[in-house]
C-alpha positions as CSV (number, residue, x, y, z in Angstrom):
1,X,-10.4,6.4,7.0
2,X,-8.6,9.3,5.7
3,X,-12.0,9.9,3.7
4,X,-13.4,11.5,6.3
5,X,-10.6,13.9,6.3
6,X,-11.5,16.6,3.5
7,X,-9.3,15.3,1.4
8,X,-8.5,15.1,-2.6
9,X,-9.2,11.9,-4.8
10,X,-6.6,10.3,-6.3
11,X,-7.7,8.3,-9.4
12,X,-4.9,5.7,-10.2
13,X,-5.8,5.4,-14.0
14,X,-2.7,2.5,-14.2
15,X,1.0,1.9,-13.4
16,X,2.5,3.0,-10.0
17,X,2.4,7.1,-10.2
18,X,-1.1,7.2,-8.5
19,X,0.4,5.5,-5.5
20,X,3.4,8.3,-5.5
21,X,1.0,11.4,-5.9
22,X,-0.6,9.9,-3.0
23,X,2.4,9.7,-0.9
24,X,3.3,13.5,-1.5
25,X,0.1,15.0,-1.1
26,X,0.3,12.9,2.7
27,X,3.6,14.2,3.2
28,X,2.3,17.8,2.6
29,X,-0.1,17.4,5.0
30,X,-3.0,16.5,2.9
31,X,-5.6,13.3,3.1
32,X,-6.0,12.0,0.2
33,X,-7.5,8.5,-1.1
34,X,-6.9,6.7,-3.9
35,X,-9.7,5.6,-6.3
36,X,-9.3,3.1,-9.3
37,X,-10.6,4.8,-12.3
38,X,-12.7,1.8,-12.9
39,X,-14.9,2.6,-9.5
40,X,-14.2,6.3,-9.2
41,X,-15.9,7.3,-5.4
42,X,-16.2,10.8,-4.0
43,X,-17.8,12.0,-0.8
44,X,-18.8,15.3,0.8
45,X,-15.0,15.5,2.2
46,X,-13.7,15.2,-1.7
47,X,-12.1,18.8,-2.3
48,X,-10.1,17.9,-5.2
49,X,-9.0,15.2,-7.4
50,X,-5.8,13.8,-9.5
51,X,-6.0,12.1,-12.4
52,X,-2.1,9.7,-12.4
53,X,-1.1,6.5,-13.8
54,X,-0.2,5.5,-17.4
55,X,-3.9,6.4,-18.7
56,X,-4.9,2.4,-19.3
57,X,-8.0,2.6,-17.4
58,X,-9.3,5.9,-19.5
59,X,-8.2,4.8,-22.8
60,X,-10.6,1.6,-21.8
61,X,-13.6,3.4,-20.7
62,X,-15.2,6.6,-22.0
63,X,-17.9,5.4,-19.0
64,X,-14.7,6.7,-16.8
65,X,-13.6,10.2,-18.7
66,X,-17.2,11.0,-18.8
67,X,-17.3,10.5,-15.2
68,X,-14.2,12.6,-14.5
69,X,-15.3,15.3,-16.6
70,X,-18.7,15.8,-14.4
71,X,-16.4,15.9,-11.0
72,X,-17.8,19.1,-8.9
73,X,-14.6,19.4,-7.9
74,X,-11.2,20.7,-9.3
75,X,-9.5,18.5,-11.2
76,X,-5.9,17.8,-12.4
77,X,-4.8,15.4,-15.1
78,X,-1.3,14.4,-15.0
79,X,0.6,12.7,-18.3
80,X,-1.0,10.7,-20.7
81,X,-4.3,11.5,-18.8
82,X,-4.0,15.2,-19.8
83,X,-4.1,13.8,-23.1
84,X,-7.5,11.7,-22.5
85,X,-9.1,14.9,-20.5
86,X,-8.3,17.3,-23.1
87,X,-10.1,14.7,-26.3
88,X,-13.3,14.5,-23.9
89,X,-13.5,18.2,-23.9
90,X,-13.4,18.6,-27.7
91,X,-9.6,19.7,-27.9
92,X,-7.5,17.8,-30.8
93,X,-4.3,15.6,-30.7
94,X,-2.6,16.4,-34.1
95,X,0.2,14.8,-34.1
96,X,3.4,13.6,-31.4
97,X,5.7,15.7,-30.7
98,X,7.8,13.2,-29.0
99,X,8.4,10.4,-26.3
100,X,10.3,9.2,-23.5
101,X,12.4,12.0,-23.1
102,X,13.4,15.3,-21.0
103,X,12.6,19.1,-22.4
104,X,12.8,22.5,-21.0
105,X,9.4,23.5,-19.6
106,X,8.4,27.8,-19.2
107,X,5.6,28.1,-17.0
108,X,3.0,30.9,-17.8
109,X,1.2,32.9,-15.5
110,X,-1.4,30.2,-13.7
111,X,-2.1,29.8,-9.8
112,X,-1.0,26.0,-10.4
113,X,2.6,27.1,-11.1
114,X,2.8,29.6,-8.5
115,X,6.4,29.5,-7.9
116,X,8.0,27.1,-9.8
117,X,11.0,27.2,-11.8
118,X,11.6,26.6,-14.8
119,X,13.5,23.7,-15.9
120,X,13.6,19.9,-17.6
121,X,10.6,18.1,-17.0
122,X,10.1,14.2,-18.7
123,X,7.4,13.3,-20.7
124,X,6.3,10.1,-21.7
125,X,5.0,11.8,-24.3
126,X,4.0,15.2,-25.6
127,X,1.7,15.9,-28.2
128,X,0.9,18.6,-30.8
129,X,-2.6,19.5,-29.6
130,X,-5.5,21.9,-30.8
131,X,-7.3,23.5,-27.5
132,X,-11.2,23.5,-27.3
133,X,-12.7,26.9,-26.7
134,X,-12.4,28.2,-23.1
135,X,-9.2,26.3,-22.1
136,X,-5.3,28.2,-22.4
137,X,-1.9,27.1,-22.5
138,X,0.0,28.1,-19.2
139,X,3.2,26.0,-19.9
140,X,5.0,25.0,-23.0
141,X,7.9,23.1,-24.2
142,X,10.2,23.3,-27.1
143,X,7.1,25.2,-29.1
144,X,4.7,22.5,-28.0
145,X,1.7,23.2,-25.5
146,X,2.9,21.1,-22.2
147,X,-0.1,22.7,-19.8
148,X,-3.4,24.2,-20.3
149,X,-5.8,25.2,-17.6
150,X,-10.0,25.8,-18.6
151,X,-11.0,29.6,-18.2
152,X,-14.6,28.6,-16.8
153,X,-14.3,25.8,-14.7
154,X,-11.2,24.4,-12.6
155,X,-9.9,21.9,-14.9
156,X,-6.2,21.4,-15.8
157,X,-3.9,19.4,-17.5
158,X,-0.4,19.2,-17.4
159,X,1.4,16.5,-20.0
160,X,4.4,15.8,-17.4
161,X,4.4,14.0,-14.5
162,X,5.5,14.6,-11.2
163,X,8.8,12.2,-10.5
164,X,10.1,10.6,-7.4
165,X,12.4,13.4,-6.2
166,X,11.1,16.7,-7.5
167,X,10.3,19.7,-5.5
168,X,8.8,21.7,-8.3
169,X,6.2,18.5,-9.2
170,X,6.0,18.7,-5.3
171,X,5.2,22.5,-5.1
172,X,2.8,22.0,-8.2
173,X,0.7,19.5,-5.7
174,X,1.1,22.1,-3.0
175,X,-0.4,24.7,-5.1
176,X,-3.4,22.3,-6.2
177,X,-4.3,21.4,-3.0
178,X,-3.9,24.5,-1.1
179,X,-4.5,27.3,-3.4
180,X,-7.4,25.5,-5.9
181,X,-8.6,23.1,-3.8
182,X,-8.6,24.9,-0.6
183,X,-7.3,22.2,1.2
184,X,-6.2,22.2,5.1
185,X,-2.8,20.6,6.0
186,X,-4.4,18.5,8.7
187,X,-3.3,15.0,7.7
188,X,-0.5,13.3,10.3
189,X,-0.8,10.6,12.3
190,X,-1.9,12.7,15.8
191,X,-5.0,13.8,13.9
192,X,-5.9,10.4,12.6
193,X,-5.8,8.9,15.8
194,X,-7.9,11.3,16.9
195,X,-10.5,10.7,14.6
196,X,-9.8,6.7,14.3
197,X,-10.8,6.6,18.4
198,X,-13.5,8.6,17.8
199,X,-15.1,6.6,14.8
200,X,-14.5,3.4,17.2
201,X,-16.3,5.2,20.1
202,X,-19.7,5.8,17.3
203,X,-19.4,2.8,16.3
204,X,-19.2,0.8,19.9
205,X,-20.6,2.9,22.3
206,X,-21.1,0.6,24.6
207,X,-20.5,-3.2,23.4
208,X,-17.5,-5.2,23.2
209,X,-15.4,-5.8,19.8
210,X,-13.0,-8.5,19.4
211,X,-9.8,-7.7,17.1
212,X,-8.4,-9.9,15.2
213,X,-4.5,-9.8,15.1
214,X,-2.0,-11.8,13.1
215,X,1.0,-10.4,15.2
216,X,2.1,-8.3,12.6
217,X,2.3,-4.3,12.5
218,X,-1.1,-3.4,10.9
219,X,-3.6,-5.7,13.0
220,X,-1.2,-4.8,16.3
221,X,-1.9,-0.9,15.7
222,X,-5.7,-1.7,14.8
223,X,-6.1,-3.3,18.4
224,X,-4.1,-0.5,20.5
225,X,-6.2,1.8,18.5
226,X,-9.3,0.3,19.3
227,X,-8.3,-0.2,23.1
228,X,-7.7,3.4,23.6
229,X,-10.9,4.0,22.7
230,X,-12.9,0.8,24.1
231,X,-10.4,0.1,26.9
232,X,-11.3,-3.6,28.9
233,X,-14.5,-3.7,26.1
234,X,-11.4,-4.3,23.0
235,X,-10.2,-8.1,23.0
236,X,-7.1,-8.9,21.0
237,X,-7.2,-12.4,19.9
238,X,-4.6,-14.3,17.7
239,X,-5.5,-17.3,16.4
240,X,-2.8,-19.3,15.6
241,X,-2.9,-21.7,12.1
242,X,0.5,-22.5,12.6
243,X,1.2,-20.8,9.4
244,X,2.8,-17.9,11.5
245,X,6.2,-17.0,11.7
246,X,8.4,-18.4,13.9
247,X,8.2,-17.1,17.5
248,X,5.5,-14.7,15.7
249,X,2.7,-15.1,18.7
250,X,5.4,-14.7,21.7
251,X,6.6,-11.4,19.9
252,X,3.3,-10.4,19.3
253,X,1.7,-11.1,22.9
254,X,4.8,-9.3,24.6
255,X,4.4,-5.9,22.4
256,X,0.9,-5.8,23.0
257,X,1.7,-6.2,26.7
258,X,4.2,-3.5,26.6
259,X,1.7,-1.2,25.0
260,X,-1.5,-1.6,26.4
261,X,-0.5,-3.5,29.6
262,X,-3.5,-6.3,27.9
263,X,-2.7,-9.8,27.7
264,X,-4.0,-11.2,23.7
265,X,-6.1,-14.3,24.3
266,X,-4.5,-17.2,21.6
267,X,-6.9,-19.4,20.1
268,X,-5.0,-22.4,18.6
269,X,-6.3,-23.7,15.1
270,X,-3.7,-25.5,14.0
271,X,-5.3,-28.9,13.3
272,X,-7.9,-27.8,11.3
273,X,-6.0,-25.6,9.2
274,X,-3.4,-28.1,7.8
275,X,-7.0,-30.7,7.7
276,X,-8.7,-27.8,5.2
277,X,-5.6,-27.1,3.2
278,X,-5.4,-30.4,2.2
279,X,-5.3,-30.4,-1.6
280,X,-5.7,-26.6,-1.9
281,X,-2.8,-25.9,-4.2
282,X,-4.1,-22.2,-5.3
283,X,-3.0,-19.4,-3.5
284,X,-6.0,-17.2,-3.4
285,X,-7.9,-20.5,-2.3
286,X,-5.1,-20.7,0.6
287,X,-5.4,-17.5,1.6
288,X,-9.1,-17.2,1.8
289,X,-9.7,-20.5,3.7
290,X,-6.9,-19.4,6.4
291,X,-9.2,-16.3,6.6
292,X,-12.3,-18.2,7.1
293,X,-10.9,-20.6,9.7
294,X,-9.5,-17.3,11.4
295,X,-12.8,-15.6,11.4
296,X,-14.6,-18.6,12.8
297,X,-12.2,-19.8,15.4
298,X,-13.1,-16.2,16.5
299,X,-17.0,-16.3,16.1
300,X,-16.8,-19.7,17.9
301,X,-14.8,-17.8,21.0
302,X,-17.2,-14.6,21.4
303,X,-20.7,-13.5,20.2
304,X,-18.7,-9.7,20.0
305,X,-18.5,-7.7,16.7
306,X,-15.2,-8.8,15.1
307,X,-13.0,-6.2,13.3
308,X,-10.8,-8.0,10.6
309,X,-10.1,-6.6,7.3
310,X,-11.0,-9.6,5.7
311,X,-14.4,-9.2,6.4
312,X,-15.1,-6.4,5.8
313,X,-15.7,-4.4,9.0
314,X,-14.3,-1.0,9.9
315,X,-10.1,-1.9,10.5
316,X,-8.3,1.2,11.9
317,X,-5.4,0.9,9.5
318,X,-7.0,0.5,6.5
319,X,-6.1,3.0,3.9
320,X,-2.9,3.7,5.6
321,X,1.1,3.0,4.1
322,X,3.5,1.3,6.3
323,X,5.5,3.9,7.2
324,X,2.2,5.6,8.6
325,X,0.9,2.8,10.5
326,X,4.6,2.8,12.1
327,X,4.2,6.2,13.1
328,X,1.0,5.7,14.8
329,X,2.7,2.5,16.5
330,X,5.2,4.6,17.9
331,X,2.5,6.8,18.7
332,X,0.7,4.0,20.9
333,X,3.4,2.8,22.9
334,X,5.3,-0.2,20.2
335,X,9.0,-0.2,20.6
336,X,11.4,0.5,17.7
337,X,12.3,-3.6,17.3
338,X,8.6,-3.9,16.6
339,X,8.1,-1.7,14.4
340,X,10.8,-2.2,12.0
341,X,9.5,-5.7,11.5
342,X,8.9,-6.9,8.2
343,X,5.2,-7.2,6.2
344,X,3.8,-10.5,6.2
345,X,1.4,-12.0,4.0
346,X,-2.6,-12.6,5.6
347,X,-2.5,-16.1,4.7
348,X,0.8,-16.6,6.0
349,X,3.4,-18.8,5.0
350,X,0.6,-21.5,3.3
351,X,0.8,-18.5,0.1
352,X,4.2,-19.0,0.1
353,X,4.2,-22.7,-0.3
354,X,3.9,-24.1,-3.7
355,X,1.2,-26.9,-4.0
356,X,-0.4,-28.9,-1.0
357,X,0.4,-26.9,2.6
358,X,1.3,-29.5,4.9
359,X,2.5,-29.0,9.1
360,X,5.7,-30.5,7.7
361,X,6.6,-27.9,4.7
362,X,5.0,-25.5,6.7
363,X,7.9,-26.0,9.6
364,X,10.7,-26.5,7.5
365,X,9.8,-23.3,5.6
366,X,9.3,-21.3,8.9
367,X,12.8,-22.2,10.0
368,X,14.4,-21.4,7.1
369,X,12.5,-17.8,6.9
370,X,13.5,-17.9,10.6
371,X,17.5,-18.0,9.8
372,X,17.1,-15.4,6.7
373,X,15.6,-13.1,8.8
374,X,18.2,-13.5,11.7
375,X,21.2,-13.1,9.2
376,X,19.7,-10.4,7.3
377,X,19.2,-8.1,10.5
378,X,22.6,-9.3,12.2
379,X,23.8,-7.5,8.6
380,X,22.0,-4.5,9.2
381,X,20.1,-5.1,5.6
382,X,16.9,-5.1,7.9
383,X,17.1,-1.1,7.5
384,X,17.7,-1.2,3.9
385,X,15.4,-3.7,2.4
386,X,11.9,-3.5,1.8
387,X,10.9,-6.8,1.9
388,X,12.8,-10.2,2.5
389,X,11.0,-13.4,3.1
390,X,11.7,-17.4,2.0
391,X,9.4,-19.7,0.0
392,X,9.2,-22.8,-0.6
393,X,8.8,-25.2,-4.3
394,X,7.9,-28.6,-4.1
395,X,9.0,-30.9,-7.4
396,X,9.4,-34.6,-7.9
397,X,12.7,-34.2,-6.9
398,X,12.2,-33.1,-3.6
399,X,11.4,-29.2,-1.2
400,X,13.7,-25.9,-1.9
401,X,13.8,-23.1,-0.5
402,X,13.9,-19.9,-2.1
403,X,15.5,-16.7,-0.5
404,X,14.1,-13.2,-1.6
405,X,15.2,-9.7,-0.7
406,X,13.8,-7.0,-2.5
407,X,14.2,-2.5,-2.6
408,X,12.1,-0.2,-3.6
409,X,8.0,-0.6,-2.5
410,X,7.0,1.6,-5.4
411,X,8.0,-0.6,-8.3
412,X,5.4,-3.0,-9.5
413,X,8.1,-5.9,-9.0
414,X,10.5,-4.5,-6.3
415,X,14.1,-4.8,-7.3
416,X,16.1,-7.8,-6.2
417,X,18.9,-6.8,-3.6
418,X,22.1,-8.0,-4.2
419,X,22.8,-9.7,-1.3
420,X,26.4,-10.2,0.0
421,X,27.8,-13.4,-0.9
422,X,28.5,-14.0,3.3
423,X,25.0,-13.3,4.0
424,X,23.6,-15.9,1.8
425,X,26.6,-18.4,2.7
426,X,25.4,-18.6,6.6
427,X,22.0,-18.7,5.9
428,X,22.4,-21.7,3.9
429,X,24.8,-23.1,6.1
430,X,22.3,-22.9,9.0
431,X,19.0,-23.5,6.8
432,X,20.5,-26.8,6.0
433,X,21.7,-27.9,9.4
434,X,18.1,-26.8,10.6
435,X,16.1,-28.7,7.5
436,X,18.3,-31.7,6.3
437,X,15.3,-32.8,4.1
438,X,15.3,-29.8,1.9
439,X,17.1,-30.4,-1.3
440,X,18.8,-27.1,-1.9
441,X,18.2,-23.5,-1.3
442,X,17.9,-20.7,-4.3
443,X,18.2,-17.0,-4.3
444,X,15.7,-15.3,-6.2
445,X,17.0,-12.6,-8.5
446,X,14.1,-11.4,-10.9
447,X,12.6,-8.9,-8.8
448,X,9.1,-10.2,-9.0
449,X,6.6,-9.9,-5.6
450,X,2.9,-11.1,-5.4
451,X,1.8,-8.0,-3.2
452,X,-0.5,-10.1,-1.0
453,X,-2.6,-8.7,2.3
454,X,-1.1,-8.0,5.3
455,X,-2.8,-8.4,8.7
């Protein structure tokens, strides 16, 4: 929903920048969305747009650049896509300068630079370049052109990018959205409540809508959300698939109570989940009949609009980062415990099953998860971490489990934490006692996360 916040486009062009530029710009106090070069969508609201990312998208579609280039809007192209922007627009790459490396930046007189200071920026690469009529250089580096803004429309380019911790790429945002744009600093969580209940009130002024909720932060928020706005008309409804965490729908049902003072209404499906997964041994294919037999088990209960993300109805959180949705938890009532629980995955644990889901992997696996995630908060890790989970391989030789902890949500991969030796000693003391049939336990150290949905 931050779309119908006026609000500048973010297009993610490749990589993980996009998702960064998005996170400042929110942190500033602007909406923003981010759009996938690919499928580039505006709105009335749009005020501005970004161009971030590693440039793969453009360099595969002149259907994209030429898109970007007839943007109503001002527009700012960041790294390699200053590059791509400046070719469309008749300007010339000559040669490279050079790549992957640090140089002293001097800003020139430009609105976009509007206090800054100058100093080391990276570049992933910087070119020698030949600027089309109309457009002017407003930074440079070691002799090179590093910035260039257009004279007759608001287009601009800078060949740098703005890094994780950087105030100046943080005041050149500011400066964008405030000054070119003419954004307002209206984005924080009180606001998008606000307009969330509202957009629930349009929507269902006067029938009943059934959430569904997984137990997990995101769907939990969705409901309170839509209860403050529908009151007694929201239902919260968890259908368990016994693919849950442990304890997940006792948490769950007491939070909500807490909360909203509403009791969820649990719809068990267990029996016919583990009956449909038989044989599924694909992931996606596990995911998307769990949110089938979800969605169902749902329809069969009421004959009330459903909201679910994974149908495609209006969800509250959608478009929101965690540490939003938490704030907006906190917002509605959810204790601290609650909301410092970890993401889960929307198909639960049958996507982090190898092969065949059966009630008897499922179990083992959701006592094993149980005891990492007990020894990991008794550490205090729980604050640190950004993700920790188990999983489960199934070879001829019998079931491991497989312990991951990883840092870092804006890496592709994640970083593997290294976990202290103790940690991982009483967790596979315990696992063990608690599943005598699996055959060993691993600790995953590459790093690498499937980023499934969340409820």
């Amino acid at each position: 929903m931050p779309e119908s916040f006026d609000h500048i486009v973010v297009i993610d062009t490749g990589g993980t920048s996009a998702k960064r530029i998005l996170k400042k710009l929110r942190a500033l106090g602007v909406a923003s969305v981010l759009v996938s070069a690919a499928r580039i969508e505006i709105n009335e609201n749009t005020k501005g747009a970004i161009i971030a990312g590693n440039g793969i998208v453009l360099k595969a579609s002149q259907d994209a650049e030429n898109e970007i280039l007839m943007f109503p809007v001002p527009l700012l192209a960041l790294g390699t896509n200053a590059e791509a922007v400046l070719r469309s627009v008749g300007g010339e790459i000559e040669s490279v300068a050079f790549e992957k490396r640090a140089a002293h930046v001097d800003f020139y007189e430009s609105i976009l630079f509007s206090d800054l200071t100058e100093g080391d920026r990276y570049f992933e690469r910087l070119t020698n370049i030949r600027l089309p009529d109309g457009a002017v250089s407003i930074a440079g580096a070691e002799g090179y052109v590093s910035a260039y803004q257009f004279t007759n429309k608001p287009l601009y380019g800078a060949f740098f990018s703005v890094e994780s911790n950087d105030p100046d790429g943080l005041k050149m945002l500011d400066n964008f959205a405030r000054m070119i744009c003419k954004c307002e600093y209206v984005w924080n969580m009180e606001s998008f409540l606000s307009r969330a209940v509202s957009k629930i009130e349009s929507l269902f002024p006067s029938s009943y809508a059934a959430v569904a909720c997984s137990g997990g932060l995101m769907s939990t928020v969705s409901f309170l959300i839509a209860n403050r706005a529908l009151g007694q008309r929201a239902e919260c409804v968890i259908v368990d698939t016994g693919l849950l965490p442990k304890d997940e729908t006792e948490l769950a049902q007491k939070a909500i109570y807490e909360a909203s003072k509403r009791s969820a209404t649990i719809l068990d499906a267990k029996e016919e989940t583990f009956f449909k997964l038989k044989g599924v041994t694909n992931a996606r294919e596990k995911r998307d009949i769990v949110y089938k037999i979800i969605h169902e088990k749902i329809k069969e209960h009421t004959d009330h609009s459903i909201l679910a993300p994974f149908i495609g109805d209006y969800f509250p959180t959608s478009g929101l980062f965690r540490d939003e949705v938490r704030a907006l938890g906190k917002l509605l009532g959810l204790s601290e415990a609650f909301l410092s629980r970890r993401p889960f995955p929307g198909g639960g644990l049958a996507v982090r099953i190898s092969g065949e889901v059966t009630q008897e992997k499922a179990e083992i696996l959701k006592n094993a998860d149980h005891v990492f995630e007990h020894e990991i908060r008794l550490s205090g890790l729980d604050k640190k971490l950004w993700q920790y989970y188990a999983s489960m391989i199934t070879s001829d030789a019998g079931a491991f489990i497989i312990l991951h902890a990883l840092l870092n949500d804006d890496h592709v991969g994640g970083y593997a934490y290294r976990l202290p030796y103790d940690v991982i000693e009483k967790t596979v003391m315990r696992t063990m006692e608690l599943c005598p049939d699996t055959e060993g336990i691993l600790y995953d150290v590459s790093g690498r996360w499937a980023p499934l949905f969340s409820l």
